[in-house]
C-alpha positions, -999 to +999 in steps of 0.1 A: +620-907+469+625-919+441+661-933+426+691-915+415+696-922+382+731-919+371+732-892+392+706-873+388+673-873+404+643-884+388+617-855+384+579-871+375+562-853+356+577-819+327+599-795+345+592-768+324+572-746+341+540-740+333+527-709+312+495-696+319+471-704+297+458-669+278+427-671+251+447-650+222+409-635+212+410-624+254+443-610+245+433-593+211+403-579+225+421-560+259+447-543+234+424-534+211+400-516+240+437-503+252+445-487+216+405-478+215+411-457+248+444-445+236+427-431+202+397-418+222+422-396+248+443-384+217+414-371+203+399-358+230+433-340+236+430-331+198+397-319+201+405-296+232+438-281+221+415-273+189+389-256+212+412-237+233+435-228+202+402-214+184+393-197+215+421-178+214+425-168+179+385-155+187+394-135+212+426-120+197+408-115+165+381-095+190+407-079+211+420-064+178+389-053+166+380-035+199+413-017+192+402-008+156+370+004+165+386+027+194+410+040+175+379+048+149+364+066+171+400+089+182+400+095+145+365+103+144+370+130+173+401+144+160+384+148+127+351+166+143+379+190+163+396+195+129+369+205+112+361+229+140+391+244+137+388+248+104+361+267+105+371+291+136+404+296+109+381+306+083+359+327+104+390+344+120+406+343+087+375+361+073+377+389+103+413+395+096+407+406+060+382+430+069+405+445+093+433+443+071+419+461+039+434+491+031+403+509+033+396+503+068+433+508+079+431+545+061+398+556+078+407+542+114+440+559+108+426+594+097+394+593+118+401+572+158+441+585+153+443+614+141+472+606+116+479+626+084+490+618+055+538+631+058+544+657+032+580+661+014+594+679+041+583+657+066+612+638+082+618+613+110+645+602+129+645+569+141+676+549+164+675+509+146+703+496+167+674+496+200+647+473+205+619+496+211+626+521+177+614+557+184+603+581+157+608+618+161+593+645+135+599+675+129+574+694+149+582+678+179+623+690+174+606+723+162+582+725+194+611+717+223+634+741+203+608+769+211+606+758+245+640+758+253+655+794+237+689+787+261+719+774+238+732+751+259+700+733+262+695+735+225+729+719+223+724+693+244+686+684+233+704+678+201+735+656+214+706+638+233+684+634+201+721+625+177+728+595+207+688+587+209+693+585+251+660+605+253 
């Protein structure tokens, strides 16, 4: 071994350890291919969430569309039963005029009733405080008064008529 100078031992050689010896270009060139990959995977990434983003805006876009042209063809229903409707309304419309004139009203009246036209003296009693209003005319008074020649019965088909209870 070799002497202690002073003290201290006596090292041959450097005692700073030894770096390992690393071309720069060698270095360059693996960070460069590590930012290369890098780039590459972001835009791959980039490209995908592009794809699947554009897929979906597609299909929404379709989605909607399906729902416009279902909804068209509701509208296109309701408007062919409208129309229908229409017409039945005017047809029915149509048949409720010609029942309604005057004319026709008169000569079903006269001819399938057998109604006549009420003269001055023609009167009718009728009770509107009742749901179901009942008319009485003269002839029919006239006809249960011949009927019945006993007073009291006379009186009391009267009272009965006055309170409408028959």
């Amino acid at each position: 071994m070799p002497s202690n100078m002073n003290g201290y031992e006596y090292v041959y050689g450097s005692t700073a350890r030894k770096m390992p010896e690393n071309d720069p270009y060698v270095e360059k060139r693996i960070h460069r291919k590590k930012i290369r990959v890098k780039k590459y995977q972001k835009s791959k990434r980039k490209a995908i969430f592009t794809a699947v983003l554009l897929f979906a805006v597609v299909m929404f876009v379709m989605v909607r569309y399906s729902m416009i042209l279902h909804l068209n063809y509701e509208i296109a229903e309701v408007t062919d039963l409208y129309e229908r409707v229409l017409a039945e309304n005017s047809a029915l419309d149509m048949k409720l005029k010609e029942k309604t004139s005057l004319a026709v009203i008169y000569d079903r009246a006269v001819n399938e009733l057998g109604m006549i036209k009420a003269d001055n003296n023609h009167v009718g009693y009728y009770n509107s405080y009742k749901e179901d209003t009942k008319v009485i005319d003269n002839d029919y008074i006239q006809a249960r008064e011949l009927e019945n020649r006993d007073p009291v019965t006379l009186m009391l088909d009267k009272i009965r008529l006055f309170l409408n209870l028959k």
